[in-house]
Backbone bond lengths (Angstrom), bond angles and torsions (degrees), N, CA, C in turn:
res aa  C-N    CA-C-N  psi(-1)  N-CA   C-N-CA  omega(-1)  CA-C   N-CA-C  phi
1 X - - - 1.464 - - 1.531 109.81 -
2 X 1.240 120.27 128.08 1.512 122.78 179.79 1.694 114.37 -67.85
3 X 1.184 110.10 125.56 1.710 96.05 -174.75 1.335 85.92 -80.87
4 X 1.610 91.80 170.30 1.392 120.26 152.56 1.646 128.94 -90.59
5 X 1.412 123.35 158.16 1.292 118.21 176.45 1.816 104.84 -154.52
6 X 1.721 103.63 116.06 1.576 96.38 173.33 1.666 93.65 -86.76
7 X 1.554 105.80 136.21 1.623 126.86 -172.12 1.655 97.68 -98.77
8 X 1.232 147.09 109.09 1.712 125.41 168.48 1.616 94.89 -107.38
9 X 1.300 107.99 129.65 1.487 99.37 162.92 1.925 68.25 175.33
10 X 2.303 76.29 139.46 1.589 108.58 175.36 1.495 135.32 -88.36
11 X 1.530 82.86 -3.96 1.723 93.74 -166.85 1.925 92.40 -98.68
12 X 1.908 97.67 127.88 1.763 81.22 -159.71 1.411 104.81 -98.33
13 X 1.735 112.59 -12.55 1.914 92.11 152.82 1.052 112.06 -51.78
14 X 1.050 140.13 -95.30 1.450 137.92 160.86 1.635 113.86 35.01
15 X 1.100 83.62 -102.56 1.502 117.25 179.26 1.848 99.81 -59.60
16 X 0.750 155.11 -8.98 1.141 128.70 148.23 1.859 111.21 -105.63
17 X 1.011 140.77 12.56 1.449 134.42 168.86 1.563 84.39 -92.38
18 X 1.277 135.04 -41.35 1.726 115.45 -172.02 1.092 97.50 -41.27
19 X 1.767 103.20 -81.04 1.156 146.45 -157.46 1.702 92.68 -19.66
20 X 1.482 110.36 -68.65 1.732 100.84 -159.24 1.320 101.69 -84.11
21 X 1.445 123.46 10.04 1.745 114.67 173.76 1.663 112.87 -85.77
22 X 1.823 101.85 -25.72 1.820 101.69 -175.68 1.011 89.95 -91.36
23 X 1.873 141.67 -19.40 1.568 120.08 174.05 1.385 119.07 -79.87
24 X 1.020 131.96 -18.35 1.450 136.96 135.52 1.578 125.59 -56.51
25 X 0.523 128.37 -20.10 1.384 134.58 178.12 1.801 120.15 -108.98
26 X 1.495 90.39 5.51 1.663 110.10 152.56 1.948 100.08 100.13
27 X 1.359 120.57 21.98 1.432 106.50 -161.24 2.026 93.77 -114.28
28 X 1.204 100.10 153.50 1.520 106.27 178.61 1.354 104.75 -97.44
29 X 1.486 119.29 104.26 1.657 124.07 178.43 1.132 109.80 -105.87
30 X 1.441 93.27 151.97 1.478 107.07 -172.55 1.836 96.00 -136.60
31 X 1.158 116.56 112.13 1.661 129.67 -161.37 1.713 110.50 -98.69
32 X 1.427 126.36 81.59 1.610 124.00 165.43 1.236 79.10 -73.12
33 X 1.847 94.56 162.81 1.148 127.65 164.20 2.016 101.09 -114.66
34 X 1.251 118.23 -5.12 1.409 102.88 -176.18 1.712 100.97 -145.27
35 X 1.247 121.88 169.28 1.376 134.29 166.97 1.462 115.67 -38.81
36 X 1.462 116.09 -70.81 1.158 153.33 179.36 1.571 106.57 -41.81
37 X 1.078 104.87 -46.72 1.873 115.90 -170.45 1.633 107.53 -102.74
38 X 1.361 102.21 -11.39 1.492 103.38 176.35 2.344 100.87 -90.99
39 X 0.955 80.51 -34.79 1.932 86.55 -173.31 1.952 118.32 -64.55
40 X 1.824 76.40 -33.96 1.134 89.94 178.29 2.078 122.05 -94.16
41 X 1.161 101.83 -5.86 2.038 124.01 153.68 1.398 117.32 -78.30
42 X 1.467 105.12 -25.58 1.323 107.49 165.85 1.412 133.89 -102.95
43 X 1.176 105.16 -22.91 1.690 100.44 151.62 1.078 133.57 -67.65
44 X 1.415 128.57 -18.57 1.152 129.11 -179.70 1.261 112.97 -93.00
45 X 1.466 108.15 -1.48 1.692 111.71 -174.48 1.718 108.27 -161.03
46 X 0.935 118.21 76.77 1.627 109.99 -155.33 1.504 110.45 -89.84
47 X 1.311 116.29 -1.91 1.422 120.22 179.27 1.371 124.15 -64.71
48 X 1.225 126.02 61.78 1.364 120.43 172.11 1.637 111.90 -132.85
49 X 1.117 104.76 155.25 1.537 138.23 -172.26 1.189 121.30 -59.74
50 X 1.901 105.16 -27.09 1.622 96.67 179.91 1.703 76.80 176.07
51 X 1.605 86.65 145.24 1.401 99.43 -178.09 1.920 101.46 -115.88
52 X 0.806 129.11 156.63 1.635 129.11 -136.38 1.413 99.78 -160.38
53 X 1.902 119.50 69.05 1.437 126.24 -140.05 1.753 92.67 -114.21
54 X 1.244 116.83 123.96 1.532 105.73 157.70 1.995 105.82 -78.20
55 X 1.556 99.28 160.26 1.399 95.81 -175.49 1.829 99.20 -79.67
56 X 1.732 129.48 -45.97 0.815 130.08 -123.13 1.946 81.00 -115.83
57 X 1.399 104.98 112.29 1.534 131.12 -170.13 0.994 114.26 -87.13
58 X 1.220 150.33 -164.79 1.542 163.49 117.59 1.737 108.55 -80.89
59 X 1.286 123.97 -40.00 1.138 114.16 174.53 1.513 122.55 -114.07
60 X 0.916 125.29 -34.79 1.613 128.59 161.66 1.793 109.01 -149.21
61 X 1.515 101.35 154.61 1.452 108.82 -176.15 1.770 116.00 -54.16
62 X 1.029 114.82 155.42 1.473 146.55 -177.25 1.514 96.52 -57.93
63 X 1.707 118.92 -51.75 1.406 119.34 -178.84 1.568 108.59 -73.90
64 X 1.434 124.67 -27.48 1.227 105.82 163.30 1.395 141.61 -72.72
65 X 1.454 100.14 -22.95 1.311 104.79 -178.05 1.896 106.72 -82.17
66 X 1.443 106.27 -3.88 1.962 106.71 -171.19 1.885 93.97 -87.01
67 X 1.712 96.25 -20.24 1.856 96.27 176.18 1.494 118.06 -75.56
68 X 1.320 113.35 -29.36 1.097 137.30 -166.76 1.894 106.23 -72.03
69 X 1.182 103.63 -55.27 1.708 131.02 174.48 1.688 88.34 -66.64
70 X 1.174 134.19 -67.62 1.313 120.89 -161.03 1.457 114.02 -62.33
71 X 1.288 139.42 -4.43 1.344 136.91 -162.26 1.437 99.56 -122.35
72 X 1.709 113.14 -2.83 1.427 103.99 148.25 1.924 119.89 -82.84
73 X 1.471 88.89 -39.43 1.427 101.29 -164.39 1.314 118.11 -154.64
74 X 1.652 114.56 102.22 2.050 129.09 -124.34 1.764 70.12 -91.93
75 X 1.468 137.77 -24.07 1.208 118.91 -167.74 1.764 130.74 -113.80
76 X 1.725 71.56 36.72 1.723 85.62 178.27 1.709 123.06 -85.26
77 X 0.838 136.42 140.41 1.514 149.38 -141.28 1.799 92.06 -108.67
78 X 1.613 110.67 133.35 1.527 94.70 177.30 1.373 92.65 179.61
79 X 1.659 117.58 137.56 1.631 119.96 -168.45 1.292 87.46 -121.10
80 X 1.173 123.15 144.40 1.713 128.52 152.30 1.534 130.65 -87.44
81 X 1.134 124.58 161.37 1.057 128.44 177.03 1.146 109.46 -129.57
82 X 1.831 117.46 157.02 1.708 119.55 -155.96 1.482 85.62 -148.28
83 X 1.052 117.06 149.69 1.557 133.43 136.51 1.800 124.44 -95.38
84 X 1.412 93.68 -8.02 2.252 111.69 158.04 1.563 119.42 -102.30
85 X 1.096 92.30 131.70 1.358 87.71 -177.24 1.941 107.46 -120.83
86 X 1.604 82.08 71.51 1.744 78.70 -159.18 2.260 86.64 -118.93
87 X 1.131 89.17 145.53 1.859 128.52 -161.79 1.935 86.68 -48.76
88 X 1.184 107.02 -55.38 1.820 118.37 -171.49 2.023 84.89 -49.30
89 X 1.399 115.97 -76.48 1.587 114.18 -156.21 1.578 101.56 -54.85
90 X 1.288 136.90 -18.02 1.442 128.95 -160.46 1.389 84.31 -73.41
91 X 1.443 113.78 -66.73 1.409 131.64 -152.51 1.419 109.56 -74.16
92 X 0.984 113.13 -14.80 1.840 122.53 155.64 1.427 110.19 -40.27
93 X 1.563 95.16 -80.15 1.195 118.01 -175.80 1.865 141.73 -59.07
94 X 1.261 70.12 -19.79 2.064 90.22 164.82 1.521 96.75 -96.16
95 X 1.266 139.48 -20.90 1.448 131.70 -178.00 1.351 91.82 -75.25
96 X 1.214 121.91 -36.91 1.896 113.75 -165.17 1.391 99.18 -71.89
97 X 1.637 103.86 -43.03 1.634 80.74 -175.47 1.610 92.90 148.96
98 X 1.638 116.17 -10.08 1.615 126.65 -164.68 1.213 107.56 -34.30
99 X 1.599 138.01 141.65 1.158 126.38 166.69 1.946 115.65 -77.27
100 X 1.532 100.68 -34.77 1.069 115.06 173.46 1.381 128.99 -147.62
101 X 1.708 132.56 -171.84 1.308 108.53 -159.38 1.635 85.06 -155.55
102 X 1.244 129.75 116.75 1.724 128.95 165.32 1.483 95.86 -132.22
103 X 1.676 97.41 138.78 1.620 133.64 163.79 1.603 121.38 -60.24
104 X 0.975 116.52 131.54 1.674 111.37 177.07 1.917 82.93 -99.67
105 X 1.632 111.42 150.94 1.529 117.64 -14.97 2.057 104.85 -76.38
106 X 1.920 89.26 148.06 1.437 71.09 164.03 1.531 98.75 -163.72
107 X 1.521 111.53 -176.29 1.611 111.67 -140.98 1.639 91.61 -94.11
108 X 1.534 133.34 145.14 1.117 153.18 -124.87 1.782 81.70 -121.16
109 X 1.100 125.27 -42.80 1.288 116.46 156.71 1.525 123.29 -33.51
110 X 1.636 100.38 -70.44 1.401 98.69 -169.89 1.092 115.14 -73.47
111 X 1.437 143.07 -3.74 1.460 146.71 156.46 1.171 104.48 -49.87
112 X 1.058 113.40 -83.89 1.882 123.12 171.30 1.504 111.89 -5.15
113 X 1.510 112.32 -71.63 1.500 124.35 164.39 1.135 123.51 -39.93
114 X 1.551 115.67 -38.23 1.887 122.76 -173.01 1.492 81.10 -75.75
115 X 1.164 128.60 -75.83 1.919 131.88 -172.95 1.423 111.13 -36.08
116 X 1.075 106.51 -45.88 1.907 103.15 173.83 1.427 113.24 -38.33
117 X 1.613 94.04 -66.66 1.801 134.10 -159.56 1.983 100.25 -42.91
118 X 1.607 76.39 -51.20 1.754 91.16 -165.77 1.793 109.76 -64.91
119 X 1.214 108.56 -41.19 1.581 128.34 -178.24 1.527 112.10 -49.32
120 X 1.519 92.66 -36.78 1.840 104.71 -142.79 2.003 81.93 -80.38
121 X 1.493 96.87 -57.21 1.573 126.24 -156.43 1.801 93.34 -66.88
122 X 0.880 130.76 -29.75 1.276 136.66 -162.37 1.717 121.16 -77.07
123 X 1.494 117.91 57.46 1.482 111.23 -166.14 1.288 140.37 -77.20
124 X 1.514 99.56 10.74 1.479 113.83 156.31 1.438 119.03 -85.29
125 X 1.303 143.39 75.40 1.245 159.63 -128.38 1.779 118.77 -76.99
126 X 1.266 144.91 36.86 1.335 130.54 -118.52 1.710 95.15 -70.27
127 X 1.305 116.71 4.59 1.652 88.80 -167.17 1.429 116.32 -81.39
128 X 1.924 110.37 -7.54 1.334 107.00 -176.35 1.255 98.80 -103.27
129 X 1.608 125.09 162.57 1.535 122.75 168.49 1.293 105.95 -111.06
130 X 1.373 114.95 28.19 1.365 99.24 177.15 2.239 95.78 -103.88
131 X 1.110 111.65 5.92 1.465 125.12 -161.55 2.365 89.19 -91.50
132 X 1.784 83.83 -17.62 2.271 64.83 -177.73 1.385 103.84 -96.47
133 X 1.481 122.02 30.11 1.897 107.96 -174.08 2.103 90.81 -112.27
134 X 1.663 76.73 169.40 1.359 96.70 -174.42 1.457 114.26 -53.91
135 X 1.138 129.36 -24.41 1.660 150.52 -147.37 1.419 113.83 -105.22
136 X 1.373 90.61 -9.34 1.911 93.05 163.34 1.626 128.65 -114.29
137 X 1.583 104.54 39.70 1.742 133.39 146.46 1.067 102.74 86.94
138 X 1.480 87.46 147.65 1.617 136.27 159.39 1.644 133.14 -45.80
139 X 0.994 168.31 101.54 1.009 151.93 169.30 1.352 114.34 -105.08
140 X 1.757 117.37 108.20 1.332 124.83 -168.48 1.830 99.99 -72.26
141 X 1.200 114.21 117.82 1.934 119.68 166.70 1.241 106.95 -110.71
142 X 1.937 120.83 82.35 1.411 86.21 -179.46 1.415 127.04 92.26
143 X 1.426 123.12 -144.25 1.554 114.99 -172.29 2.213 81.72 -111.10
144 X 1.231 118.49 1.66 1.829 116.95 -177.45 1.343 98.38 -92.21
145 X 1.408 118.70 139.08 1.601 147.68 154.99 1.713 94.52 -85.39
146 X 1.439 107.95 97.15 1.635 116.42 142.39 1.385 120.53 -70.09
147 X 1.332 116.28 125.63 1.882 115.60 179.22 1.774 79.84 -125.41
148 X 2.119 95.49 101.74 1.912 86.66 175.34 1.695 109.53 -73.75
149 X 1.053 111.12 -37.30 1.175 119.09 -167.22 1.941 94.82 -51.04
150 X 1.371 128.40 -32.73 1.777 109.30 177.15 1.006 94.87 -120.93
151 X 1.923 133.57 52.95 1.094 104.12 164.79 1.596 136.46 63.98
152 X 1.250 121.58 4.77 1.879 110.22 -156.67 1.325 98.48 -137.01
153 X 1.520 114.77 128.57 1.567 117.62 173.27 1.751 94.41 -82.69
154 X 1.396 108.87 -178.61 1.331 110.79 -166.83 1.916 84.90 -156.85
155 X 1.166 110.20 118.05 1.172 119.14 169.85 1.711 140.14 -87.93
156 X 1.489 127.05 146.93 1.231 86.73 -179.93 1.845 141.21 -84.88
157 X 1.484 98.09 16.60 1.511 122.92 -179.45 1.629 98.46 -90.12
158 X 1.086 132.00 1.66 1.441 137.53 177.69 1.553 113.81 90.15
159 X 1.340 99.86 0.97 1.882 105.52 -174.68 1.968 102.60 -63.67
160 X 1.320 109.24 161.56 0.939 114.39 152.82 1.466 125.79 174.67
161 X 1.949 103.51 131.59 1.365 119.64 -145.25 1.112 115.31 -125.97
162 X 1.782 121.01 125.20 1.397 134.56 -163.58 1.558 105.38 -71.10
163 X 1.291 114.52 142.06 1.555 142.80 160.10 1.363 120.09 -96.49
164 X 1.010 119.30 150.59 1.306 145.26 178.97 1.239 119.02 -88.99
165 X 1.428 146.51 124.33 1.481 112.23 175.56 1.248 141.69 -56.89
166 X 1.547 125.10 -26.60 1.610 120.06 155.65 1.497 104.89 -39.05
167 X 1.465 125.71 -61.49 1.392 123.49 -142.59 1.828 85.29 -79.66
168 X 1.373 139.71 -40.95 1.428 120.44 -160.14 1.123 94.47 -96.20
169 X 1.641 145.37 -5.84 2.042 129.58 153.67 1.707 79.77 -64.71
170 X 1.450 140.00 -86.37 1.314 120.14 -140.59 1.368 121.55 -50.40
171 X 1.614 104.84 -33.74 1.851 106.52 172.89 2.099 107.21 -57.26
172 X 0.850 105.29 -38.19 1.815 112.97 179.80 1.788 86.96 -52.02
173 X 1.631 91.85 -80.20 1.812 81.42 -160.17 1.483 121.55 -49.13
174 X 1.165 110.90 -26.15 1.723 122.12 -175.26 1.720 106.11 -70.27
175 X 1.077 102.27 -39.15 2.143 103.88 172.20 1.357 108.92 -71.20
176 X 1.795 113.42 -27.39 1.691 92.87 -165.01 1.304 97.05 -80.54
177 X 1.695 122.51 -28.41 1.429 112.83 -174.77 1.296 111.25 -91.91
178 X 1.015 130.07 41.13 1.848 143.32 -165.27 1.595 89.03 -59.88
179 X 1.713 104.73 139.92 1.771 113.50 157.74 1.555 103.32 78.33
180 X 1.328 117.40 28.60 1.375 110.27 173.17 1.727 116.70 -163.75
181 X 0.975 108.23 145.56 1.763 118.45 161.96 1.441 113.90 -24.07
182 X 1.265 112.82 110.31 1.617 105.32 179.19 1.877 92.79 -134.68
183 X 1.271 101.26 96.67 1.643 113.15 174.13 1.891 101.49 -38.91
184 X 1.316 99.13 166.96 1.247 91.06 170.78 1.428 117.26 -110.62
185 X 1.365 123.04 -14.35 1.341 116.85 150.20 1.550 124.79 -51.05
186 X 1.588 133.18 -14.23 1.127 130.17 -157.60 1.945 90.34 -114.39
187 X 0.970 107.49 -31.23 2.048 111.03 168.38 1.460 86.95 -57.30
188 X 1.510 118.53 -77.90 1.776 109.96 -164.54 1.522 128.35 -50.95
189 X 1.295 94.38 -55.20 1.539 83.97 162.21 1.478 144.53 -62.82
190 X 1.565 119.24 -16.37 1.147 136.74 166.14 1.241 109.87 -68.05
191 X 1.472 129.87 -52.54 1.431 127.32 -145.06 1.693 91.58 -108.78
192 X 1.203 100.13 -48.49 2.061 98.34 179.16 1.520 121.11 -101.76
193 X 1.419 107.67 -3.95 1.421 85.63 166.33 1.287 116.71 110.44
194 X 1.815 115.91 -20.53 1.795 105.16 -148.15 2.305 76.22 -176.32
195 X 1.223 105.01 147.22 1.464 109.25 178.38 1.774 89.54 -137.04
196 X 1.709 105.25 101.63 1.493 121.86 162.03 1.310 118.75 -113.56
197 X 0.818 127.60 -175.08 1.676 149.95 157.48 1.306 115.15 -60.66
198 X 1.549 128.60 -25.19 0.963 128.28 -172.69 1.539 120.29 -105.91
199 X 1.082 105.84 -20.90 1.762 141.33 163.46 1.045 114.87 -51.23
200 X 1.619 108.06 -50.21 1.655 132.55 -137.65 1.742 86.22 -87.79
201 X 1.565 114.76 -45.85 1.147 125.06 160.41 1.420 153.91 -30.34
202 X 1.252 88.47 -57.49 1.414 114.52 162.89 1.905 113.45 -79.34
203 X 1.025 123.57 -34.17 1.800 147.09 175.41 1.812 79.41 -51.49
204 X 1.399 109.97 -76.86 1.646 114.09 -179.54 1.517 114.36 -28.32
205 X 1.209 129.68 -53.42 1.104 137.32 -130.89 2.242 83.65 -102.06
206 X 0.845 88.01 -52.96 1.780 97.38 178.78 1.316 113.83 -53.62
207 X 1.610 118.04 -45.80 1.406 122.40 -168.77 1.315 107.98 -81.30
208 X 1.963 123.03 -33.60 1.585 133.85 141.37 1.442 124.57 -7.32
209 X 1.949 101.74 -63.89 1.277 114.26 -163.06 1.591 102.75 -88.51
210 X 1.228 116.55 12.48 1.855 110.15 -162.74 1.684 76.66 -113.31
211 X 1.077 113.29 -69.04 1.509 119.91 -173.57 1.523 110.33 -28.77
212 X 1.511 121.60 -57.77 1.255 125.72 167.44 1.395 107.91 -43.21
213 X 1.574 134.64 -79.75 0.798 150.28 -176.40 2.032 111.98 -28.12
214 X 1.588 103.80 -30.34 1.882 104.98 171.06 1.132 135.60 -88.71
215 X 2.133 92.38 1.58 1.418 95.93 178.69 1.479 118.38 -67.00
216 X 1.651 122.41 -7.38 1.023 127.14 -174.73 1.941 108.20 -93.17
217 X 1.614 121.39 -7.89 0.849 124.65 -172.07 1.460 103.90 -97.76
218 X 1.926 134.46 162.65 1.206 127.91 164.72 0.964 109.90 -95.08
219 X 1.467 139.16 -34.88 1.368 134.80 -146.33 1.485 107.15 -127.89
220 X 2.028 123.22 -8.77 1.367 100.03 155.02 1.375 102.08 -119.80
221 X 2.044 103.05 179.28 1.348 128.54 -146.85 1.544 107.63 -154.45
222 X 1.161 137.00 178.43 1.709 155.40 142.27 1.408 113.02 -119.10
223 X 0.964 130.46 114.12 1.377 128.30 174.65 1.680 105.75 -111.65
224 X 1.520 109.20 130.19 1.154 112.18 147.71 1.526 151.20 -26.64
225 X 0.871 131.70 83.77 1.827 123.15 166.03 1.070 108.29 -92.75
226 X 1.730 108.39 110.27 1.584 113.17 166.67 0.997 148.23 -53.50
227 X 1.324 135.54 104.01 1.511 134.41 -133.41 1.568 137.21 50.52
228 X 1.109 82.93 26.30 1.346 103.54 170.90 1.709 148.79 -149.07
229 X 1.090 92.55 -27.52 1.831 113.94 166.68 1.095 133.12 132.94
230 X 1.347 162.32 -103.26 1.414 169.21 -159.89 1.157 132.11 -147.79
231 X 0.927 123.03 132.17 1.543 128.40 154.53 1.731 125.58 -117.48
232 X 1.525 122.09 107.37 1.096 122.48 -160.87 1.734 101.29 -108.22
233 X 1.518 103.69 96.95 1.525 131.84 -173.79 1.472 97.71 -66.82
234 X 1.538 114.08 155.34 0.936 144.41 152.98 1.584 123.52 -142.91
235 X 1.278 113.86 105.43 1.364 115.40 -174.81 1.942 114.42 -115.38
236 X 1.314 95.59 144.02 1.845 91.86 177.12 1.875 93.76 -89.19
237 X 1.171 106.38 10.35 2.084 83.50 171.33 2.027 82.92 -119.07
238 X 1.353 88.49 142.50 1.434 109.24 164.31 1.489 132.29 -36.14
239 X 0.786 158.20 108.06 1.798 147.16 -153.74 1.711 96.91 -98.44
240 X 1.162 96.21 117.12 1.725 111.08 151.70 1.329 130.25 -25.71
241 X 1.231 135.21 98.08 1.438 151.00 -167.51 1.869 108.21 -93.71
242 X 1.663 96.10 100.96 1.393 113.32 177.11 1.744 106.00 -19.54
243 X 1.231 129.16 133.37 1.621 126.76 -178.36 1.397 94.71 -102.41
244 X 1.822 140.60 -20.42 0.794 107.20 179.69 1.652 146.32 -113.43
């Protein structure tokens, strides 16, 4: 099946040497040149595989428009592209949810590879719509109902709180290795590919927002290993809730 890919980027050398390298290379593109005209190609048709966003727009930023796309659909797949390669935009962009992150200039090859990577790894599927209904499962965590397909834990106090896709792939890998030492070089490299400083960062910021997210649960947790990484508990007795 040919994926799809919405391409936004203004610069139209650019943007057209991609353009005919992923249609050769077997991909169905669809080429905005602006925010505005890209939000609006995708509402009217949101089924695609990976959205393929420069940050730096003519009318509004690249990260706004991936917020904009996510509050239709929290499990849409989408790498950016920069001509900055500055520490604030990385970590932006893994906060939104980025699947991935490439530098302009860069080789049209290794894009290809990042688009593969993301496609292959990516099991919330956007090209079918039958992947956003209730009927495509449960994942028991504990006393939490995971629904991956929308993103949303489901608590047993009736709460229930949206994920991001970084944070609901890391909840997957964190259940399959439930009750044990999980270094944190071995989370990054498993789930992204690459163990940096900038990763390591964003890893913080995810395992932050999950932790919050169990205060509503009794029986799961993240526990610390000092200098070393995690342990993502699951217990059938209730866990003790700090009193102070």
């Amino acid at each position: 099946m040919e994926h799809r890919l919405l391409f936004v980027e203004d610069e139209p050398d650019l943007g057209n040497v991609v353009k005919q390298y992923l249609a050769f290379m077997g991909f169905e593109v669809i080429w905005c040149k602006t925010a505005h005209n890209a939000y609006e190609t995708y509402i009217q048709n949101p089924y695609f595989n990976l959205l393929l966003i420069d940050i730096q727009l003519p009318d509004y930023n690249g990260f706004e428009l991936a917020e904009k796309i996510i509050e239709q659909n929290k499990n849409q797949a989408f790498l950016f592209l920069t001509a900055r390669n500055e520490k604030k935009d990385r970590i932006q962009g893994l906060k939104i949810g980025a699947d991935d992150y490439i530098n302009k200039p860069f080789d049209v090859d290794e894009l290809v590879l990042r688009i593969k990577n993301i496609i292959r790894r990516h099991t919330a599927t956007t090209i079918n719509p039958e992947n956003f209904s209730e009927s495509s499962g449960i994942v028991l965590i504990g006393d939490i109902r995971f629904q991956r397909a929308l993103l949303k834990l489901s608590f047993p106090n009736k709460n229930e709180i949206s994920l991001t896709p970084r944070e609901a792939e890391l909840l997957e890998y964190l259940h399959l290795n439930k009750n044990r030492i999980l270094r944190r070089e071995e989370i990054l490299t498993q789930l992204w590919g690459e163990n940096d400083y900038f990763l390591g960062r964003s890893l913080d910021v995810f395992i932050s927002r999950l932790r919050k997210a169990f205060n509503h649960s009794s029986s799961v947790s993240i526990e610390n290993v000092y200098g070393v990484g995690f342990i993502f508990n699951i217990s059938s007795v209730p866990k003790v809730k700090d009193q102070n």
